[in-house]
VONUSE-805872 format. One record per residue: x, y, z of N, C-alpha, C in turn; residue in one letter. Coordinates in steps of 0.02 Angstrom, whole numbers, plus 50000, padded with zeros to 5 digits. Layout:
XYZXYZXYZA;...
***
This chain:
507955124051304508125117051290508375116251219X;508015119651178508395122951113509095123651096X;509295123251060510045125951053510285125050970X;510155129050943510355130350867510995132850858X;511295129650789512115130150774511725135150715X;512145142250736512025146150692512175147850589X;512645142850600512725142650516512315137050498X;512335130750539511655125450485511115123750511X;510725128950574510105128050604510115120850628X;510535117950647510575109350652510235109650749X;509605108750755509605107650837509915103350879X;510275105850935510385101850990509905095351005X;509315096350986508855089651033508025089551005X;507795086450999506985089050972506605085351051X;505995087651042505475085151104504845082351063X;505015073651100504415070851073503985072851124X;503425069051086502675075451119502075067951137X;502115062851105501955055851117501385056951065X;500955055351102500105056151065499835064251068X;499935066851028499435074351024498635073551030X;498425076251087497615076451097497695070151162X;498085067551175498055060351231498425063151281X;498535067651308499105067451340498915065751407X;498435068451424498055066051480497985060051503X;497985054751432497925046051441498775044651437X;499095046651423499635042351419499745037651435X;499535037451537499755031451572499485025951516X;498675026751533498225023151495498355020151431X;498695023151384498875022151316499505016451323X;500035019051381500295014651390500495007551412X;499805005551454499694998351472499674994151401X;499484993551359499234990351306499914990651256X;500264995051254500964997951218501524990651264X;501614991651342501934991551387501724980651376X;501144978651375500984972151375501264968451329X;501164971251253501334969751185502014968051195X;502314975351216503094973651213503404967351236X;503194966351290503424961651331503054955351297X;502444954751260502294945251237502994945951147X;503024954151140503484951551082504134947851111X;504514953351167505094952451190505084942651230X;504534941051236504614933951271504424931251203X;504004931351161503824926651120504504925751069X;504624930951028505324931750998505894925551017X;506124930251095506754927151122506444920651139X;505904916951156505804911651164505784907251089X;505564909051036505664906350962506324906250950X;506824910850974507504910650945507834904250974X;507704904951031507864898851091507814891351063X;507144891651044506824885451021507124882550938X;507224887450897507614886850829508404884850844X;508604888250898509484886350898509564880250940X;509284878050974509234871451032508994866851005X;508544867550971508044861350939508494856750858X;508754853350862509024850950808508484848850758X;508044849750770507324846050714507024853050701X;507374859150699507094864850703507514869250644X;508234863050656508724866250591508534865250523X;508134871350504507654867550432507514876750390X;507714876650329507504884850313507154888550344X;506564886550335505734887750358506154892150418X;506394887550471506464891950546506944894250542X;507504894950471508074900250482507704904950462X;507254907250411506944912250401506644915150475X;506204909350482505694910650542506234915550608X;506834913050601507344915950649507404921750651X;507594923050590507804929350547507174935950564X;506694933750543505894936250563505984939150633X;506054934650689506164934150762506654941050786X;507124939850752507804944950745507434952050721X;507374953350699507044958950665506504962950693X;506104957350710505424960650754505774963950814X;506214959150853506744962750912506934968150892X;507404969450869507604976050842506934984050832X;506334980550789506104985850760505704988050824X;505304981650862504804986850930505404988950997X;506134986850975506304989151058506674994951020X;506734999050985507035005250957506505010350945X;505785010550952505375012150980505035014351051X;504825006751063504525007151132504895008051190X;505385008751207505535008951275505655015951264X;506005020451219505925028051224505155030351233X;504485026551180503745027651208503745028351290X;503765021451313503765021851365504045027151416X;504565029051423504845033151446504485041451440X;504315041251370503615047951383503285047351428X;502765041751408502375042051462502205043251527X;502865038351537502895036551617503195042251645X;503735045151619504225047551648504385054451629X;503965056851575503855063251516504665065051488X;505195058051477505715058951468505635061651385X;505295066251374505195067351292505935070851256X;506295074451284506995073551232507355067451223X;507735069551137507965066151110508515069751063X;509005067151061509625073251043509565071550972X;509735075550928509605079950843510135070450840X;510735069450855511105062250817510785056150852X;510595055650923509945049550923509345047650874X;509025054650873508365054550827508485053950766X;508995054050732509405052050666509625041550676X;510005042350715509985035150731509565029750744X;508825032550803508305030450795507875028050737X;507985035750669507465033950613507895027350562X;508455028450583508975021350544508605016650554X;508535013950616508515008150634507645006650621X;507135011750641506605010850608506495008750539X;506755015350517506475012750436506755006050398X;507575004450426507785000150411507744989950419X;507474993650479507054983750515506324983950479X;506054989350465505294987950441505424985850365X;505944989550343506114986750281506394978650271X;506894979250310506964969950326506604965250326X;505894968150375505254964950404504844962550347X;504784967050275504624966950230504994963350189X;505464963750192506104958950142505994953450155X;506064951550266505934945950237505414940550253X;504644942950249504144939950255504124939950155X;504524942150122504494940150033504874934350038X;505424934350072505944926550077505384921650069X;505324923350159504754917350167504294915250110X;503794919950083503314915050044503854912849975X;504624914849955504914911049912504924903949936X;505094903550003505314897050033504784893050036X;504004895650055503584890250044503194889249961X;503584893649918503654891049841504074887749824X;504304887949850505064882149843504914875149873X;504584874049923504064868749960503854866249932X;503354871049889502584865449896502744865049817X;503154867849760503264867549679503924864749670X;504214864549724504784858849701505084854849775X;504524852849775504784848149852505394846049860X;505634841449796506294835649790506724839849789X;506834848049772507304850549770507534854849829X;507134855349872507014861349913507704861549966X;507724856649983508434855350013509064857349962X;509134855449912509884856449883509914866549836X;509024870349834509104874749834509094878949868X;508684879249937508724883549992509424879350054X;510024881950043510674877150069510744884050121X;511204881450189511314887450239511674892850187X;512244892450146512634897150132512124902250075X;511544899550057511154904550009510574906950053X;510354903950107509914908250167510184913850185X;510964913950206511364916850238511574923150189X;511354919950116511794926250073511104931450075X;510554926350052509884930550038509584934750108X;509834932250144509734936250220510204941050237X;510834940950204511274947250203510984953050145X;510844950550109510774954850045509744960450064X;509574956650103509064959050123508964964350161X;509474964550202509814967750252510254974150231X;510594972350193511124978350142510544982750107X;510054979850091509464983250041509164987450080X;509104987950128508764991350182509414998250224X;509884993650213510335002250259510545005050188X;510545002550129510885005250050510265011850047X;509615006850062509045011550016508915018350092X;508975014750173508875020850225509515026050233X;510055024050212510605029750234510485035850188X;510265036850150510075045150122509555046350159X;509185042350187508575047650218509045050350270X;509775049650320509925052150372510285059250326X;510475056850281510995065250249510485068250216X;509875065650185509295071150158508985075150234X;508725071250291508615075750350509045079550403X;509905076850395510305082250403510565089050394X;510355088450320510475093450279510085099950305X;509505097250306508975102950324509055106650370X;508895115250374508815119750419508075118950470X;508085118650537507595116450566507525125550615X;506975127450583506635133850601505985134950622X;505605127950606505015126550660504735125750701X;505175127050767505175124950831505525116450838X;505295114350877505825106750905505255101250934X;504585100150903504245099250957504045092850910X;504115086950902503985083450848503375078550882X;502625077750847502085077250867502055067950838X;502525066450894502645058550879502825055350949X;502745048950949503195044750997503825041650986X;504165043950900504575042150895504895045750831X;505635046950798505775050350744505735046650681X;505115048850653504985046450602505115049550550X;505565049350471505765053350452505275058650409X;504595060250410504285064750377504195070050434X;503885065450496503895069650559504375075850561X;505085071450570505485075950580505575080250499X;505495077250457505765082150412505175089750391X;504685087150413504135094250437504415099950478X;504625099050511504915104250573505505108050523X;505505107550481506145110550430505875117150394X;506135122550385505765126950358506405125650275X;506555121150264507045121650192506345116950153X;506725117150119506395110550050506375103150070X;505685101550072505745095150084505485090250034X;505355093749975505095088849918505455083149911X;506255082249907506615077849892506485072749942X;506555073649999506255068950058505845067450035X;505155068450035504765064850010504375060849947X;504855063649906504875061049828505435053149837X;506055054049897506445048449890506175042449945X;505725046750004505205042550039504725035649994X;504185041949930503695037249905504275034049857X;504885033849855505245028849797505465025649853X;505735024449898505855018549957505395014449962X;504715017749967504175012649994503985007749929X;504165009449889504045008249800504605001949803X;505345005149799505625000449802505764991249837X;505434994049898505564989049973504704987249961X;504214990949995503454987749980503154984649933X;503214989349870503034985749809503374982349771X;504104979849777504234974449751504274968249791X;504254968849873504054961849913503374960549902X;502844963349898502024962449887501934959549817X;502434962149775502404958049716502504952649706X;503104952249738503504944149749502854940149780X;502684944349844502334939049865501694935749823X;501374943149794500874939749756500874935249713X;501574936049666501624929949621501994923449653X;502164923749706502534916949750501684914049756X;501254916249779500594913449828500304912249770X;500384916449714500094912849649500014906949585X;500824907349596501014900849584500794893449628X;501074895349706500694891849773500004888749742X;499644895149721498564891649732498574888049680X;499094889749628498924885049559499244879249574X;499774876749606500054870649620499624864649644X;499404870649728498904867149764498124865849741X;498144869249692497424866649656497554859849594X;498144860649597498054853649535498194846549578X;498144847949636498504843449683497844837849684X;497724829749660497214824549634496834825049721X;497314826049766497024823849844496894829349878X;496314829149923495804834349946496264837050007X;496604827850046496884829250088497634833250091X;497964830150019498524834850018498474840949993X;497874844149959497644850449959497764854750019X;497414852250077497214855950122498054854450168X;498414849450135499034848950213499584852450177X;499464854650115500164858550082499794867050107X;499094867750094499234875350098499094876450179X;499094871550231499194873550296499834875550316X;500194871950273500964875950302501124883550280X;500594886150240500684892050229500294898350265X;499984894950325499524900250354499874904550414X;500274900750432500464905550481500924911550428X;501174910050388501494915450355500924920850300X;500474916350309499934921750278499774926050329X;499614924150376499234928950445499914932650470X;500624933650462501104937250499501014942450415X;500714940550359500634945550300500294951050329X;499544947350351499254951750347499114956250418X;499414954250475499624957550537500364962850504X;500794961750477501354965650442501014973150389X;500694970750344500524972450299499934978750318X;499274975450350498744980150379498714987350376X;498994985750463499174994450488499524997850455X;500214995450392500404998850350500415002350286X;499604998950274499214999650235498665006750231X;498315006650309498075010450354498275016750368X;499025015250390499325022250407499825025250342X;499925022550294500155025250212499645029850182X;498935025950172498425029950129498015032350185X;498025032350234497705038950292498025045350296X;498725044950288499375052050302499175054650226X;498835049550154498945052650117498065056350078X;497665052750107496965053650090496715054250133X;496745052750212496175055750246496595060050312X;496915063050283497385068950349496905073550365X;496525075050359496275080750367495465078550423X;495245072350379494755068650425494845062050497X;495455061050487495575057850534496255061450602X;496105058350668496395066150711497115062850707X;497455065950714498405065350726498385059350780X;498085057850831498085051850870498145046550860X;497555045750801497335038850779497905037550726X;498375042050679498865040950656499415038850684X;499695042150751500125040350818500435032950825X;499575033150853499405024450869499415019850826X;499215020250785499345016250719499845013750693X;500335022650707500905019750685501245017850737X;501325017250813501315011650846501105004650836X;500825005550825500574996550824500824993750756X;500764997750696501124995750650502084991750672X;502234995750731502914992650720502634986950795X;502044988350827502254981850864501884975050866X;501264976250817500744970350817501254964350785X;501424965950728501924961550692502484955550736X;502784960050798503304956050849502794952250884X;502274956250915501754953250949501634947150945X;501114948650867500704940750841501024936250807X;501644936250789501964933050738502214926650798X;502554926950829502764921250886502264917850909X;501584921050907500964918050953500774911150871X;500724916250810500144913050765500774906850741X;501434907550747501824903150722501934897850782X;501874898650833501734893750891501114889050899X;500634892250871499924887650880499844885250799X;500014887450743500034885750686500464879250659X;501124878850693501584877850649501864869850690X;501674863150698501574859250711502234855150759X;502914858450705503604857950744503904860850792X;503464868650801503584871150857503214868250915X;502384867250910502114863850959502334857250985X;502664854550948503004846750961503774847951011X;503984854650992504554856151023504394858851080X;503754863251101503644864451169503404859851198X;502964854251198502784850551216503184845051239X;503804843851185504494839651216504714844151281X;504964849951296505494853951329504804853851409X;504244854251382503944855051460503774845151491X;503604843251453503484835751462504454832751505X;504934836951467505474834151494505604837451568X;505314846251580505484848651646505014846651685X;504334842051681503904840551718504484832551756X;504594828551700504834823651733505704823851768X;505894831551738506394832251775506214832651853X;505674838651856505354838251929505324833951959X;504824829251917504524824751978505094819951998X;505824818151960506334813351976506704817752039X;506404824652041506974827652113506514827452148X;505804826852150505334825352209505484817852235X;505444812152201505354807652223506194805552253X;
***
């Protein structure tokens, strides 16, 4: 199944392997993989729905919130449906320029994902510290620029990881102990030098992680000091509610990536290759998951907008019954 180009060791195809030590559960592993997908893929496309139809919806907050929506799509269906396909189907190849294309689009939406849950808490600093202005500084044509530029930051900073793991001679066998091409994964299977990979890895995550976590910290910081000088208990508590659902898609985003960063780097040895797997599963799908659910029950204009659209197909009904 192999097939090596004899001057740059470049393989024909690698074989994902899914969960190492699970193989036996797959099916099993995959109900819970297989459910997620599907409340992201309805919750998502149902938020996108609801932001472009809803004229009381045309408001930053939900072009971001859009943008968010967009992204999560992208990052769990460039994943999971090849997962799936292990499982179910043990379709585990994946050709040497897919699994290059694949890690694009990974590393590059998680980076987005990160870009732009930092937008967001700008936008609810922009809210709650300059209310009167918030309209004439967050305008469509500077959403649109700051949402392009977020986006460019992410294929600028991922396109060397595809020519740093091209480069490499792959003399390790083909058997990559993942459900998906992740670029350390694959760049293990290399018998060349991989320091640079992973020296330009921990400067990506540096660049993209630690300067959105920063942002955010000093956006939410500014935020608690605003909302603490605020004379009313009640507008205390109704300025920093608009910030919870974007706190809880932080820390559903943030978590597992937290988890599976300093586990690969401090506890490899004590924790089994599985629980890393999975992790980093769920890292790309809790985020699509919960983010549509906690911004649906949180966020007061969306509940007003489902509640219009079913209140209107109930009495559409009942006018073709009667």
């Amino acid at each position: 199944m192999l097939m090596l180009n004899k001057t740059d060791l470049s393989p024909a195809s690698f074989i994902l392997d899914g969960v190492p030590g699970l193989e036996d559960t797959h099916l099993w592993v995959s109900f819970p993989f297989c459910s997620m997908y599907v409340v992201a893929m309805v919750g998502n496309c149902g938020l996108l729905y609801l932001i472009c139809c809803d004229d009381s919806l045309h408001k930053p907050m939900f072009y971001f919130l859009a943008l968010l929506s967009l992204t999560d799509l992208v990052m769990c269906s460039s994943t999971i449906p090849k997962a799936l396909c292990i499982f179910w189907f043990h379709l585990k190849e994946i050709g040497f320029e897919e699994c290059l294309v694949q890690m694009f689009f990974i590393h590059t939406f998680t980076g987005m994902e990160s870009g732009v849950l930092m937008l967001m808490a700008l936008d609810r600093y922009i809210a709650i510290c300059y209310p009167l202005r918030y309209s004439t500084i967050l305008t469509n044509p500077v959403i649109a620029k700051v949402g392009l530029a977020t986006f460019l930051r992410g294929v600028l900073l991922i396109i060397p990881f595809i020519f740093l793991t091209k480069r490499l001679p792959y003399c390790r066998g083909h058997v990559i102990p993942h459900t998906y091409c992740d670029h350390m994964s694959v760049a293990k299977l290399s018998c060349g030098n991989v320091k640079v990979n992973a020296i330009y890895g921990l400067l990506v995550a540096l660049l993209i992680g630690g300067f959105d976590i920063l942002c955010i910290t000093v956006s939410y910081t500014m935020i608690l000091r605003a909302v603490v000088s605020l004379s009313s208990a009640d507008a205390r508590q109704k300025a920093f509610s608009t910030c919870t659902a974007h706190i809880c898609a932080i820390v559903f985003s943030y978590s597992p990536a937290f988890f599976s960063f300093f586990s690969h780097r401090f506890g490899s040895h004590t924790i089994p290759p599985s629980c890393h797997i999975i992790v980093a599963n769920v890292y790309l799908l809790l985020p699509p998951t919960m983010n549509p659910i906690v911004y649906g029950v949180k966020t007061k204009q969306i509940r007003d907008c489902v509640i219009r659209i079913l209140s209107s197909s109930k009495d559409t009904k009942s006018h073709g019954i009667s």
